[in-house]
N, C-alpha and C positions, 0 to 999 in steps of 0.2 A: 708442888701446887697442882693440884684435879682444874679442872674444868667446874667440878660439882663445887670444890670452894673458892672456887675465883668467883662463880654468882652468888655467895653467900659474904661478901667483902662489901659492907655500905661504901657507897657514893664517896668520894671526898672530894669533889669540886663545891666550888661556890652554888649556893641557889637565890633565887630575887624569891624573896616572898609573895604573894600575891596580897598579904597582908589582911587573910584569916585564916585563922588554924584550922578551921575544917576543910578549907579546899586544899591546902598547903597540905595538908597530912596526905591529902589524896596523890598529891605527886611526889612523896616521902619530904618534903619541906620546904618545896616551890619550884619556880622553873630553875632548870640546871644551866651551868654555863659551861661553855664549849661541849657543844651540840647544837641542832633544830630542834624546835618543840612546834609542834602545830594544832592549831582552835577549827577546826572544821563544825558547821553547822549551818541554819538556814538564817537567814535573812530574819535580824531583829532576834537571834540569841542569845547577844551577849558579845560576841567575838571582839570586835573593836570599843566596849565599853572596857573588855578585861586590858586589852592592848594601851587603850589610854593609861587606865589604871598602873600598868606597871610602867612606864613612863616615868611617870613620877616617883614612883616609889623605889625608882632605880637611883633616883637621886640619893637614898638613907644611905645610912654609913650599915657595916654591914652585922655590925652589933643588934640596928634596928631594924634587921631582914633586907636592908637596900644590898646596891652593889657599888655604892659609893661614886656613881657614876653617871654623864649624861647621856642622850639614846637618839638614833639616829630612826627615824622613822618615815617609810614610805610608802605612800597612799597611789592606788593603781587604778581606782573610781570616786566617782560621786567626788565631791569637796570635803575639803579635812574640816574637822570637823571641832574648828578651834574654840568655839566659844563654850562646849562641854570640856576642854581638855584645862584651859580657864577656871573654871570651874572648881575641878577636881584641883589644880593646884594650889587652887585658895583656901580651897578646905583641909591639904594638906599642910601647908605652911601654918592655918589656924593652930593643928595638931601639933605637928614640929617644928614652931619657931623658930629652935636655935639647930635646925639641923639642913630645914628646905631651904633655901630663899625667899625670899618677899616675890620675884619675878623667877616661878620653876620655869616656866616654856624659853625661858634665856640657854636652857641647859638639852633642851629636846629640839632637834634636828630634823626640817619636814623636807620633804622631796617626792615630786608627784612623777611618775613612770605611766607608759601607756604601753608599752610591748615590752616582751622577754630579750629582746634584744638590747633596749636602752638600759634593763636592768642591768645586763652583764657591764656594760658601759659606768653605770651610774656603781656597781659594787667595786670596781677598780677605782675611781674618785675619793669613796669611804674611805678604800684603805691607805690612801696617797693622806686625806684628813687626818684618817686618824695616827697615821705614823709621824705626822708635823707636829701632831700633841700640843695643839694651842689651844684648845680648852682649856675652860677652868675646870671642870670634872674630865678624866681621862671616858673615851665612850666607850660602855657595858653593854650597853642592849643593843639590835637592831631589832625592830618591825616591819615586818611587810606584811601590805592588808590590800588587799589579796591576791593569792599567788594565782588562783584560776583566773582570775580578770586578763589574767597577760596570756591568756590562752584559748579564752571563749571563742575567738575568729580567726587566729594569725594561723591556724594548721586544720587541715580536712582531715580526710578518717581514710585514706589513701596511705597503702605500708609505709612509701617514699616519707611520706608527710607526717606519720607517726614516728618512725624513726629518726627524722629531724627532731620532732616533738620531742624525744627520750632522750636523744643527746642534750637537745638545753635544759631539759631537768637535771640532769647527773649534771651537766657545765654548773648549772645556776647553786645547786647543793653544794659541790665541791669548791664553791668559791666559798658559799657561807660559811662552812664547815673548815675549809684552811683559817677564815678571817676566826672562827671564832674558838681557834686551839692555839694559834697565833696570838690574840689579845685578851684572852678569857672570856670570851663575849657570849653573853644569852642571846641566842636568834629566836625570834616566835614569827610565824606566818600563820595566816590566816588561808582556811581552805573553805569552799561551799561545797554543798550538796546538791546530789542528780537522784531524779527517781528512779528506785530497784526495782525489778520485777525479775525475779528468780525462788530457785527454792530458799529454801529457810536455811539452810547448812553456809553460807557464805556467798563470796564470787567466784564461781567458778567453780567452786570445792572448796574456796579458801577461806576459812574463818577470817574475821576482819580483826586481826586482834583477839583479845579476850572475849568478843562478843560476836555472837554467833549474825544478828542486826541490828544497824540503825533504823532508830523509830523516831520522831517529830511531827508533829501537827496531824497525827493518826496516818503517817504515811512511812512507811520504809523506803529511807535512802543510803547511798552510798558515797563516801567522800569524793572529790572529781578531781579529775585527772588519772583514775584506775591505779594500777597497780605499779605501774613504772613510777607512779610519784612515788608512792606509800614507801619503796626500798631507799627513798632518799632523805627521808627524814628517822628523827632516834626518836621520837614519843609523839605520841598522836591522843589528842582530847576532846570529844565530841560535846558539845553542848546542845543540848535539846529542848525545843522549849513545847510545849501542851497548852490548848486553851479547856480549863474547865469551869462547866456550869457550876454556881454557888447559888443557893437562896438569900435575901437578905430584908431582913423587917426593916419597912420605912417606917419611921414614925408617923401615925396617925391615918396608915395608907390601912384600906382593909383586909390587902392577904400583903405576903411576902413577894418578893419579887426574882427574877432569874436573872440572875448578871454573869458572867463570864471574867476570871481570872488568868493571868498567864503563870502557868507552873513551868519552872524551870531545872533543869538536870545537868550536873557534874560528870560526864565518862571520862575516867581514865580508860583509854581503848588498849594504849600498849605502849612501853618504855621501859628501858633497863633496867631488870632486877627488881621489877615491880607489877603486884601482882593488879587486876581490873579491882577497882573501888570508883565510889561514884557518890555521889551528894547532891541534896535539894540549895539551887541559890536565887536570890532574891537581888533585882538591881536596884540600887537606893541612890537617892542624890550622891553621899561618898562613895561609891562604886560600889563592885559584886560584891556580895556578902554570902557565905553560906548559912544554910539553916539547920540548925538541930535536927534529927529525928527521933 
């Protein structure tokens, strides 16, 4: 066995669907378990609508792209964001009667964190839960939204303090990363964006992935927490979002008018044995949805 066809060997872990075939195609057939996957992007992309999203549909059995499982999710700002997450399990329960629950957030697991510290804290708890296995669903997912938040203050830009900062990232990976080869378990974290200014070739020299830059809202950013995070996760997904001008005839008005839409963007940046693909999506009452092109 080469090297050259060990990367020619599909995938054979489980994957949660995101439950459309155009963004699913984009990560060869959804998020993978046992790994990290990470949503980076700006604020109002997407990120924690996709995260709710798969929540739920981590519930299906795995015939129906679920993972037959419940998800243990942990919010690091702002307030959770229950009465959307409601929502979405209403409208999936409408779809799968006999498969969701009448009451899905019985099966989703919330836990609010404020430092990198209480996280390591709080992921030895998970697996103390999840090893008692008193669920009614065994738990497949974790979420964390957002993994910068537990780092925007607690550490200066001082080496001492940087390289504190690098050890709780590989701490904090390594634990995800044990808990989820350990239990089969999909991890997603959510990352934000910091503005670039640099050449066009990468950071540093270093292409981001498949792509040479991130672009959103006419601006070139890069994921945060630099480069020490990026080696601790296995796939990275930028979502992008664009405001464009549109014309639109009022009725009865005497010209047209200028209104501004939000366009939204798919990057697969980088992940195992898969090449950069990318897709238009749309967020609808039932969650992300991609668009034809």
């Amino acid at each position: 066995m080469t090297p050259q066809n060990l990367m020619l060997l599909p995938l054979s872990t489980p994957k949660l669907s995101i439950g459309c075939p155009i963004l699913d195609h984009c990560l060869g057939g959804g998020i993978p378990c046992n790994s990290i996957t990470e949503l980076v992007g700006e604020s109002g992309s997407g990120k924690t609508q996709l995260c709710l999203q798969l929540t739920v549909r981590a519930q299906l059995p795995p015939s129906h792209g679920g993972l037959g499982g419940s998800s243990v999710y942990i919010f690091t700002e702002f307030s959770f964001p229950f009465r959307r997450l409601q929502q979405l399990g209403n409208l999936y329960h409408a779809s799968y009667p006999n498969l969701i629950r009448l009451e899905p957030l019985e099966d989703i697991y919330v836990h609010g964190v404020h430092d990198a510290q209480e996280l390591i804290h709080v992921l030895g708890d998970i697996e103390a839960f999840i090893a008692i296995d008193h669920t009614r669903l065994p738990v497949k997912l974790i979420v964390i939204d957002s993994i910068a938040a537990l780092f925007r203050s607690q550490y200066q830009t001082t080496p001492a303090d940087l390289k504190r900062r690098s050890e709780m990232f590989f701490n904090i990976s390594g634990t995800l990363k044990g808990l989820a080869n350990k239990y089969g378990l999909a991890v997603v974290v959510t990352n934000q964006v910091v503005d670039f200014i640099g050449p066009h070739h990468g950071v540093n020299g270093v292409r981001l992935g498949n792509l040479e830059s991130l672009d959103t809202s006419g601006r070139r950013v890069s994921p945060a927490l630099g480069l020490a995070w990026a080696h601790c996760i296995n796939s990275r997904v930028f979502l992008a979002r664009h405001e464009q001008s549109i014309e639109v005839d009022i009725r009865n008005a005497p010209s047209t008018s200028i209104c501004s839409q939000t366009h939204r963007t798919f990057h697969l940046v980088f992940a195992p044995h898969l090449a950069y693909a990318s897709a238009e999506f749309v967020i609808k009452k039932e969650g992300i949805v991609g668009v034809s092109q």
